[in-house]
N, C-alpha and C positions, 0 to 999 in steps of 0.2 A: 268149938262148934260154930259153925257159917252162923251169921245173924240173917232172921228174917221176915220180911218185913210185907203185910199184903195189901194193896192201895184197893179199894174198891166201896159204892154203897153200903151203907148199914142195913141192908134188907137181904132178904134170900135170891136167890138167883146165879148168876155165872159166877159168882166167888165164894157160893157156900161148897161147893166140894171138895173147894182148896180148903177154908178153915176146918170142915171135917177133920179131911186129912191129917190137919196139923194135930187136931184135939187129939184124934185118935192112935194116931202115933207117938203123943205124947213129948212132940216135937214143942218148943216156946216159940212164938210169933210175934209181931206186932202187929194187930188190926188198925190199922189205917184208914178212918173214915171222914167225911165230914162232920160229921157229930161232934168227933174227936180231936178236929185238926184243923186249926183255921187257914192255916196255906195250906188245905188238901188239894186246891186246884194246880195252886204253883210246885207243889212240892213232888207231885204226880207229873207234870208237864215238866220239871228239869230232870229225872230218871228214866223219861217216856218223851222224848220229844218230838217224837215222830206222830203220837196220837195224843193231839192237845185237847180234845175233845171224849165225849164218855164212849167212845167208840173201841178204845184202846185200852179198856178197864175190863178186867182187872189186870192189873198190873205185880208182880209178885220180883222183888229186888234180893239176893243170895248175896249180903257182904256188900252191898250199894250195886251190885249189877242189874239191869231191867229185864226182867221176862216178860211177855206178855202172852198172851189165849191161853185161857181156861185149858182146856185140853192140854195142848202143851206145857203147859208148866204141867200139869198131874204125868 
């Protein structure tokens, strides 16, 4: 099974209907926040490096590859 992993705030917004998603399909994830992760900046900017700033969030990685927009990735 793909590992995966979702970079984005710890609040609701453009990356809760991804974690939805995941609960409700009973898929496993990584939530990836800053709360959680003290390179959340660098760690989000080496998978994403095109959007080094929170412009490019949420970020959603399948196996280390970078997705990015909400929409898109659903």
């Amino acid at each position: 099974m793909p590992e995966y992993e979702l970079f984005y705030w710890p609040i609701t917004g453009l990356g809760e209907p991804l974690r939805l998603t995941f609960v409700l399909g009973g898929i496993p994830f990584k939530d990836t926040t800053p709360a959680n992760d003290t390179a959340f900046n660098d760690r989000k900017t080496a998978v994403h490096p095109y959007a080094p700033d929170a412009s490019g969030l949420p970020v959603l990685t399948i196996d280390g590859k970078a997705f990015a927009q909400s929409r898109a990735i659903l």
